[in-house]
N, C-alpha and C positions, 0 to 999 in steps of 0.2 A: 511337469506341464500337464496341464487336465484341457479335457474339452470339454466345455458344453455347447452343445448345438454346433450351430455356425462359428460361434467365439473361442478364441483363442485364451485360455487365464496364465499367466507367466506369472508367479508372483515375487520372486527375484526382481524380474529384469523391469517387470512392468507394476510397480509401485509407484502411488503418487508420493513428491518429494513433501516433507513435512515443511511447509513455509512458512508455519510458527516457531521452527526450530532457532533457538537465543544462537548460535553458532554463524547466523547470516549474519556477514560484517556490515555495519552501518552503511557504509561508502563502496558497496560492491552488490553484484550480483551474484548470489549463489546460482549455481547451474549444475541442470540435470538431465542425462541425455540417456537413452534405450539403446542399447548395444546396436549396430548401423544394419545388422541383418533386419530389425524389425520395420526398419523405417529410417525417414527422418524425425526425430521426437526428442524436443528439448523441452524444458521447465527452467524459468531462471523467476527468481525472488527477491526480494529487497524491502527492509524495512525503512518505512519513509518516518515513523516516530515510534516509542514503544506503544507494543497494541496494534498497530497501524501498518498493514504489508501490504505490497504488491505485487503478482505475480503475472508471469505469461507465457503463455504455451503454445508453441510451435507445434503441431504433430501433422504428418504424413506418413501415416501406416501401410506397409507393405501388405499387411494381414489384418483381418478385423482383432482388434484387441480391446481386450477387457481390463481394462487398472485398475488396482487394491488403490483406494481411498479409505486413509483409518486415522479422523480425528475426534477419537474420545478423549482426549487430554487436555482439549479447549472444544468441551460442547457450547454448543447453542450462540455460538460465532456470525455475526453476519457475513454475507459475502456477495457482492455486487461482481457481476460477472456479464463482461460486454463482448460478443462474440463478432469478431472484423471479416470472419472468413471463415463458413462448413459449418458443420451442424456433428453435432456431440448430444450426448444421453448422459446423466446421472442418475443410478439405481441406487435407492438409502433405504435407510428401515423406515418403512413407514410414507414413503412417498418417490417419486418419480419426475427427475426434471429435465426440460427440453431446453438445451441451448441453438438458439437459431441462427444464421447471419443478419445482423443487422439488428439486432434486439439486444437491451440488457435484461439483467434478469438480477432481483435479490433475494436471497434467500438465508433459512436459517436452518441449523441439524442439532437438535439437541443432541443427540446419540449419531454421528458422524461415521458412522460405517457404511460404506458403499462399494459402488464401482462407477467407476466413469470407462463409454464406451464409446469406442474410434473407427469407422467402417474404412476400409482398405482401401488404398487409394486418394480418400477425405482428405481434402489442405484443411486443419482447423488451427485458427487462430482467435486468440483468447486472452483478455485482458481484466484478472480479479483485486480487487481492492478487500483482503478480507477485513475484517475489523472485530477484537473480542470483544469481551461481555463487558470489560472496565471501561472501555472507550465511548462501546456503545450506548451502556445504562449513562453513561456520563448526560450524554444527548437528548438519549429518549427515553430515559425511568426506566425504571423496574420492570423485569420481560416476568410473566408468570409461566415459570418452569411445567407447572402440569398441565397448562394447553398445547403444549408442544411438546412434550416428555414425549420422545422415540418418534417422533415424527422430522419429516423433512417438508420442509414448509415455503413455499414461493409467498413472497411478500408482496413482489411486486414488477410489474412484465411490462415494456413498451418498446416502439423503435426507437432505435437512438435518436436523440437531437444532434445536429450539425455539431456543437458543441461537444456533447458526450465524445462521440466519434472524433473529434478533432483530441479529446483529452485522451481517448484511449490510442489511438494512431500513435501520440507524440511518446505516450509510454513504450507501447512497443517499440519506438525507433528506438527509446533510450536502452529499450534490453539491449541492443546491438552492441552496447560503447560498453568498453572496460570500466569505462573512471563516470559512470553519468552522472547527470546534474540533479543530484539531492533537491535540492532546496525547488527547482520547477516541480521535482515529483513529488515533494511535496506539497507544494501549492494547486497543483492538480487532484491529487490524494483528495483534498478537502472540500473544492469544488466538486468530485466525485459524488463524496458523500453530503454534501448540501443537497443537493439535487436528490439523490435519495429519500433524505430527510421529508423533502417536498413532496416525496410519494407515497412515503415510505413510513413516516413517521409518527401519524395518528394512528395506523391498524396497529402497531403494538399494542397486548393488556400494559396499560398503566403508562403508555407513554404521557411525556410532557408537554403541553402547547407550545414552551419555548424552546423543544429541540431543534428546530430551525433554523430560529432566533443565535441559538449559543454556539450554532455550529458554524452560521452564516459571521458570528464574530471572531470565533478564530479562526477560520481562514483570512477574515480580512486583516487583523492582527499578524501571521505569517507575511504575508505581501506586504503589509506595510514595514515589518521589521527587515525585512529581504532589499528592500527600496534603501534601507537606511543602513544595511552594511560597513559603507564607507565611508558614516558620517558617525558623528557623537550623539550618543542620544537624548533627544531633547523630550521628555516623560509628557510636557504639558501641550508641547506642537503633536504628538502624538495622538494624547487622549484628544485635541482637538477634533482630528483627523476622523479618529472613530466613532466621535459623540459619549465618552467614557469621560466620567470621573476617577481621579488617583486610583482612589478605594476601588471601585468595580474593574478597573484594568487588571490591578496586583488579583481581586480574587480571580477574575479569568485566568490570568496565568498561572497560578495555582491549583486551581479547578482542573484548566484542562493538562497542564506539562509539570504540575509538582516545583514551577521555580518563578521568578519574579520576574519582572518584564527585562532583566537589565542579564540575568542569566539567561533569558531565551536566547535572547540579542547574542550574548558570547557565543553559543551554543551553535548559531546558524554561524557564525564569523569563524569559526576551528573548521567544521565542517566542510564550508564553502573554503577556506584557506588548504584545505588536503587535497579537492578536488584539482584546486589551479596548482598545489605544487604537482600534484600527480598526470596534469597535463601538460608541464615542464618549464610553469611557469616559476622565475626567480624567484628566491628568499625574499628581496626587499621588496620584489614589486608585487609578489603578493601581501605583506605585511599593508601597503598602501593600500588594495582594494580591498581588504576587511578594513580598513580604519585605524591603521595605527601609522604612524608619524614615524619612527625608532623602531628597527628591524628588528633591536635586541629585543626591546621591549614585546613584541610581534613573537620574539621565540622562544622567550618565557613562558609567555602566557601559551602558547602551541605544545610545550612542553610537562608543563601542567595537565592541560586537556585530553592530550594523547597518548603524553605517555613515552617520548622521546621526540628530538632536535626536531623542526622543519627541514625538508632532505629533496630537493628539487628532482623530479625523476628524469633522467635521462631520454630522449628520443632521438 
């Protein structure tokens, strides 16, 4: 343990959890808690796509504390960070950021070493959507790594919208739940970052006029396929839906998720079908509400996907 000043540095017990880490299970939260002398202080994560996490942080610090933040392994990451409750500091190389209550805040760390810092006593609550550079260039073009090489960079700062705050609210409830619902934190995820996009998306060097545009369509592409769970999919009532031709649907889906519109569809139906068996919902009767008619048929394909039988969890 070292002191500086007034601060407290632990760097054991008080590291921040890495929530790019590939080991956070799809369908769960990781969680990460500060030994209970220090406080109340939890971290739990979750990825809603690859690329694409969410994080949220509980802390009530007994002691002012200072936390080793160290992500040079995924520089230059955005991270949208919506603050529900208390007021927190981030010290980086190269820059200095305030999270408030009631504000979000985006930002970018090429060189990602810092501290994030918790005054004693502080309730802080805190809801981050990070997102790396494949998802993001996906959006907004090409970042030019040496206007921001070693810097940490605020993009972009306002009070929440009714909105914002209703989508980070719902996230943290869902930290709460063991089994939460993937597919809304997903759909929130996206609406997140539209809204970002919106503020966000022209200071980038070399962003794209249609990061908006492309972002503003896969979300609505998610919802609509989320809508259509327990039906068959119909490619042409879709692309109506959206204002897409064939062609421009499949390269979206390729563009943004590497699969075609009919493997996203599976992709959310496995997912969402783990969710209900893991809240003790039946074999067949989950089999019905992803879409399939024939249980067997429902746990082949479950088997496939996952990786062993569909297994209704006990309560």
């Amino acid at each position: 343990m070292a002191v500086r000043g007034a601060w407290t540095m632990m760097l054991d017990e008080v590291s921040a959890p890495d929530v790019w880490s590939d080991a956070i299970p799809l369908a769960g939260w990781q969680r990460s808690r500060l030994d209970a002398r220090y406080g109340a202080c939890e971290t739990a994560s979750l990825i809603v796509q690859p690329g694409m996490r969410l994080a949220v942080t509980r802390y009530r610090a007994r002691r002012d504390l200072l936390e080793l933040s160290d992500r040079r392994a995924h520089p230059g990451a955005l991270t949208l960070s919506y603050t529900l409750a208390g007021c927190s500091t981030y010290h980086g190389e190269g820059g200095r950021l305030l999270f408030r209550e009631g504000e979000w805040l985006a930002s970018r760390a090429c060189q990602p070493v810092g501290h994030r810092r918790f005054q004693a006593g502080e309730s802080v609550v805190q809801v981050r959507l990070a997102v790396d550079d494949t998802v993001w260039q996906r959006y907004a073009g090409a970042v030019s790594e040496p206007a921001l090489a070693g810097a940490t960079v605020a993009l972009g700062r306002a009070a929440m919208t009714p909105r914002a705050r209703e989508h980070a609210r719902a996230v943290a409830q869902q930290c709460l739940l063991d089994t939460p619902d993937v597919l809304a934190l997903h759909g929130r995820a996206l609406d997140m970052l539209t809204a970002a996009l919106h503020e966000v998306g022209g200071r980038e060097p070399g962003a794209r006029p249609s990061a908006v545009c492309q972002a503003e369509l896969g979300r609505s592409l998610i919802h609509s396929l989320q809508a259509r769970i327990a039906q068959r999919l119909d490619l042409d009532a879709l692309c109506r839906e959206l204002g897409l031709g064939r062609t421009r649907l499949r390269l979206l889906c390729a563009q943004q998720w590497g699969q075609s519109p009919r493997e996203l569809l599976h992709g959310l139906r496995m997912r969402h079908a783990r969710e209900c068996l893991a809240n003790g919902v039946g074999v067949a009767a989950t089999a019905q509400r992803v879409g399939y008619a024939h249980a067997a048929n429902f746990s082949t394909a479950y088997r496939r996907y996952h990786g062993h039988p569909p297994v209704r969890r006990a309560h």
